[in-house]
C-alpha positions in Angstrom: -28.6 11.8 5.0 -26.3 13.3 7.2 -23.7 10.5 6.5 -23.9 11.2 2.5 -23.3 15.1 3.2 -20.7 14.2 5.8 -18.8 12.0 3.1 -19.4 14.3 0.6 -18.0 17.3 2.6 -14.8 15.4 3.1 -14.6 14.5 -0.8 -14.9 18.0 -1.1 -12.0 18.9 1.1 -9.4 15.8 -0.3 -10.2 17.4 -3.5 -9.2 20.8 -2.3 -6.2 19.7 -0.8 -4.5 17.5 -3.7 -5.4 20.3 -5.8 -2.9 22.8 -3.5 -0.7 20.0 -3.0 -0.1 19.6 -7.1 0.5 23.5 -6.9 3.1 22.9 -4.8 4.7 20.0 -6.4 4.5 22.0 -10.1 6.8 24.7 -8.4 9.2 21.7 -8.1 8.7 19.9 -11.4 12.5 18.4 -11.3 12.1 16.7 -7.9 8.4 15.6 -9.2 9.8 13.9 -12.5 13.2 12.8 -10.2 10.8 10.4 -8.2 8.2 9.4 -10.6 11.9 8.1 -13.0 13.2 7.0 -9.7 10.3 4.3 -8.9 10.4 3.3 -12.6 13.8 2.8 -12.5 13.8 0.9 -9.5 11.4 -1.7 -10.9 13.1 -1.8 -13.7 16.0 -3.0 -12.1 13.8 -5.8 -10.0 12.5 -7.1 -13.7 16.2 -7.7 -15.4 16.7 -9.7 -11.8 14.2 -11.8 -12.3 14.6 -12.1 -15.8 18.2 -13.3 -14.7 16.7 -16.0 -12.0 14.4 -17.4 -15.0 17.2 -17.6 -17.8 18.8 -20.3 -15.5 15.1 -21.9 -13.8 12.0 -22.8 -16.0 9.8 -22.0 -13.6 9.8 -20.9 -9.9 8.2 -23.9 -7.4 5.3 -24.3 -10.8 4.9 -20.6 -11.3 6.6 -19.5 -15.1 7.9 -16.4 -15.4 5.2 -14.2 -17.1 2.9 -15.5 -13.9 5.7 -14.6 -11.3 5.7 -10.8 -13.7 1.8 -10.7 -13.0 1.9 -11.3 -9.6 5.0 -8.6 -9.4 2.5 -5.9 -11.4 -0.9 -7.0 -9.3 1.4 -6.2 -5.7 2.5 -2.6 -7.4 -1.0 -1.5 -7.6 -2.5 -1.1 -4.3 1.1 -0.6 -3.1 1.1 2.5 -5.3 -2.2 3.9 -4.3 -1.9 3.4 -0.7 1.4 5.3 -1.3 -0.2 8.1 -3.6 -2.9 8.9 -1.0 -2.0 7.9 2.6 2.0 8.1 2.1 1.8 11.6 4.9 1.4 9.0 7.5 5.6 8.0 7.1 5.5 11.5 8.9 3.8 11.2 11.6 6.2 8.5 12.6 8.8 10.0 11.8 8.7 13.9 13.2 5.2 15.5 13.4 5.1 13.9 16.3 8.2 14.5 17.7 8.5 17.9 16.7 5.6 18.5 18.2 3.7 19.3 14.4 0.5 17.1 15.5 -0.7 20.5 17.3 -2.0 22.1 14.3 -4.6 19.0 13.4 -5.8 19.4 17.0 -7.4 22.6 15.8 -9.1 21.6 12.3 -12.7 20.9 12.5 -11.9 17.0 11.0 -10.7 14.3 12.0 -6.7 14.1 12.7 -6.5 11.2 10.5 -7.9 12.6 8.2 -5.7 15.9 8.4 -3.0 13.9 8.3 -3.8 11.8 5.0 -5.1 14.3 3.0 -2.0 16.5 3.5 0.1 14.9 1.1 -0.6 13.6 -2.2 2.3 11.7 -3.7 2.6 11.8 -7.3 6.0 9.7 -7.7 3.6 6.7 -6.9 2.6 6.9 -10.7 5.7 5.4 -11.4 4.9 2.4 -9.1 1.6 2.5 -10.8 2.6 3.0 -14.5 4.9 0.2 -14.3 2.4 -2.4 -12.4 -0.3 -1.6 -15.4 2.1 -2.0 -17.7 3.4 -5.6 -16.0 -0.3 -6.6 -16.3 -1.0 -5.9 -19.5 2.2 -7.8 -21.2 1.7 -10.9 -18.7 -2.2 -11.2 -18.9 -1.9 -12.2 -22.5 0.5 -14.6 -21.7 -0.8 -16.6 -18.3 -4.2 -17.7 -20.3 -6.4 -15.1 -17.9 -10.1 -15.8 -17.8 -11.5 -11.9 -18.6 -14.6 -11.7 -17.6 -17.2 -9.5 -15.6 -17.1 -11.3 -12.3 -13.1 -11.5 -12.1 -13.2 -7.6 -13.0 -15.0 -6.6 -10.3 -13.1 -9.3 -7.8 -9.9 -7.7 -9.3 -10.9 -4.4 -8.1 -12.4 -5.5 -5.1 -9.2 -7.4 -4.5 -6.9 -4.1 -5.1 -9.1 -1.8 -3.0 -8.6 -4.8 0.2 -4.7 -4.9 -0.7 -4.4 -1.3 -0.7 -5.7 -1.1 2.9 -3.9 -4.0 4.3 -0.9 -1.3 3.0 -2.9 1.4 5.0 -3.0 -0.5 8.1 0.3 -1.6 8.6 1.1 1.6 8.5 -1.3 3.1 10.4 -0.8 1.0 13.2 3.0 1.2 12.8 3.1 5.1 12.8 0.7 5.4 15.8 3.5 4.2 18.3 5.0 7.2 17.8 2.3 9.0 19.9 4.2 7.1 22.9 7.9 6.9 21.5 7.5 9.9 19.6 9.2 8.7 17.1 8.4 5.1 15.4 9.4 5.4 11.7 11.7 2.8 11.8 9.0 0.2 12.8 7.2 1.5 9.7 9.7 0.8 7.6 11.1 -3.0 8.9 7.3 -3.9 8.6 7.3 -2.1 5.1 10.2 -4.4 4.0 8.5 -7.7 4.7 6.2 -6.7 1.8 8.9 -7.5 -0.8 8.3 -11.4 -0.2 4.8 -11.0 -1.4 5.8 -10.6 -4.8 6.5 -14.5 -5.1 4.7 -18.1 -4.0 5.1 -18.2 0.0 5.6 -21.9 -1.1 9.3 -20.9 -1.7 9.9 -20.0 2.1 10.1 -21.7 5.0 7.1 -22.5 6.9 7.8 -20.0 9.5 8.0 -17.3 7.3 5.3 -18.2 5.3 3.2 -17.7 8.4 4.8 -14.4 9.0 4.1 -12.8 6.2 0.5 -14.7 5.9 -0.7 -14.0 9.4 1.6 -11.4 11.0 2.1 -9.4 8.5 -0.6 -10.1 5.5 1.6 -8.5 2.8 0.7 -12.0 1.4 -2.9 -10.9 0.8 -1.6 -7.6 -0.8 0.2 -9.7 -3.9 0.4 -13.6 -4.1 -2.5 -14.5 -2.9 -5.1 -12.7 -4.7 -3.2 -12.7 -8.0 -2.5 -16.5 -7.6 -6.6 -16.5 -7.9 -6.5 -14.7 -11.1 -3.9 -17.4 -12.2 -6.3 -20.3 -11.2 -4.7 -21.4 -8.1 -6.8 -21.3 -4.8 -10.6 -19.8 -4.3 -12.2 -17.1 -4.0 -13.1 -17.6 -0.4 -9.7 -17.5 1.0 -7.7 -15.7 -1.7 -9.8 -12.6 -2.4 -12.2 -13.0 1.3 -9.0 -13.3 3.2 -7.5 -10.1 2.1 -10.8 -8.4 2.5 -10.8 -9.4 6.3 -7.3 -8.8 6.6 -7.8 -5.5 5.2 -10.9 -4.6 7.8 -9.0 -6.3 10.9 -5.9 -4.2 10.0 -7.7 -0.5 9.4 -10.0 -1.2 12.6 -6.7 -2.0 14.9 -5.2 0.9 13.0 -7.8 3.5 13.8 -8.1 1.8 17.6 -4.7 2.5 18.3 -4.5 6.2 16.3 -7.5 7.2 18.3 -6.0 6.2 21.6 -2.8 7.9 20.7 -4.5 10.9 19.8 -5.9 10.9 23.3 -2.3 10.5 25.0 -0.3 13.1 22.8 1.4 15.5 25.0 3.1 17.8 22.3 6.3 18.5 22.7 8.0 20.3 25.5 10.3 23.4 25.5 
C-alpha cells in the first residue's frame, strides 16, 4: 500500500512538472518548433542516404531496403522517449555538477534522480518520434509483418527495454561527473556508438559487433529486437536480451548515481 501511494505521489509530481516545464517552452514557441523541424530534418537527411546506398545495392548483407527503414524507425522510438523524458541527465554531466547546481536536489524531499529527470521534458523528441511512427507504418506493409496480439505486446515490451538501455548509458555515463565534475563528453562518445544499431551487426567486423552487442547494447535498442519482428532470431535472445540488458544497465546506473551522490562535494569558492 505504501508502494502504490509512493508511486502515485511521484506520478503526481512528474505530471506537475512537465506541465510547468511546457509553460516554459510555450513562452519560446520558435526554439520549440526550431528543434522539433530540426530532428525531422535530420532524419530526413539519413533516409535520402540510405535511399542512395540502396539505388546502387539490392539489399544490404540479406536485409532489403524497407526492412533496413523498419529497423531505422523501431531504433527512433525508445531513442526518442528516453530523450523526451530523461534527456536533463546531459546536464548533470555537463555543468550542474560543476557549477555546483546539484545543491538544490539535496534539499527536495525526493530522490535526486528523480529531481533531476523530471526537470526537463523535451518536446523536440516528437520529431524523433513522429518520424520513427511514420518509418513503421510505410515499411510494415512492405516487410510481410505478422500483426498480431502477442508481437504487440513484445513490441512494446521490446521499446520500453530499449528505451532504458538509452537511460542507462546515460545514467552511468553522467554519474562520473560526480568525481570529474564534468563527464559530458563520455556521454556523448558512448551516445554515438548508437548509430550502428540502426543496421545488421553482420556488416561489421567482429570486434565491433561485440562492442556494440556486449559493451555498449545499442544493439538491443534497434537491430536486434526489430530483426525479431522481421523473422530473424527468437524471442529469447532478441526481445529477453534487451530486457536484461536494460535491468543490468539501470541497476549499474542507479549503483554508481547513488555512490556519487554520496561523494559530491559542491563546488568551492
Amino acid at each position: 500500500m505504501k508502494l502504490l501511494k509512493k508511486t502515485h505521489r511521484m506520478f503526481k509530481l512528474h505530471r506537475i512538472f512537465i506541465k510547468q516545464d511546457l509553460k516554459r517552452l510555450m513562452e519560446y514557441k520558435i526554439d520549440f518548433l526550431t528543434g522539433a523541424v530540426g530532428m525531422l530534418l535530420a532524419q530526413a537527411i539519413n533516409l535520402f542516404f540510405l535511399s542512395i546506398i540502396f539505388s546502387q545495392i539490392p539489399s544490404l548483407d540479406g536485409y532489403t531496403f524497407e526492412q533496413i527503414i523498419f529497423i531505422y524507425g523501431f531504433s527512433l522510438l525508445p531513442k526518442a522517449i528516453d530523450h523526451l523524458f530523461f534527456d536533463n541527465l546531459w546536464s548533470i554531466g555537463y555543468f550542474i555538477i560543476r557549477k555546483g547546481d546539484f545543491d538544490k536536489y539535496l534539499t527536495r524531499p525526493v530522490s535526486t534522480l528523480f529531481a533531476v529527470t523530471v526537470e526537463k521534458f523535451q518536446v523536440d523528441a516528437f520529431g524523433e518520434l513522429v518520424v520513427g511512427i511514420a518509418f513503421l507504418c510505410v515499411s510494415i506493409p512492405k516487410v510481410n509483418l505478422d500483426v498480431n496480439l502477442i508481437n504487440i505486446l513484445l513490441f512494446i515490451t521490446a521499446v520500453f527495454f530499449a528505451t532504458f538501455i538509452f537511460t542507462g548509458i546515460k545514467l552511468i555515463t553522467s554519474s562520473i561527473a560526480f568525481w570529474t565534475k564534468r563527464s559530458g563528453h563520455i556521454t556523448h562518445m558512448f551516445y554515438m556508438v548508437n548509430d550502428f544499431a540502426k543496421y545488421p551487426t553482420t556488416i561489421y567486423n567482429r570486434v565491433l559487433s561485440f562492442i556494440i552487442t556486449f559493451i555498449i547494447p545499442f544493439a538491443f535498442t534497434a537491430f536486434f529486437p526489430a530483426s525479431y519482428f522481421l523473422g530473424n532470431g527468437n524471442a529469447l535472445f532478441n526481445i529477453g536480451g534487451t530486457a536484461v540488458m536494460a535491468i543490468v544497465l539501470m541497476a549499474v546506473g542507479i549503483f554508481v548515481w547513488n555512490k556519487g551522490v554520496s561523494s559530491y562535494e559542491s563546488a568551492g569558492s
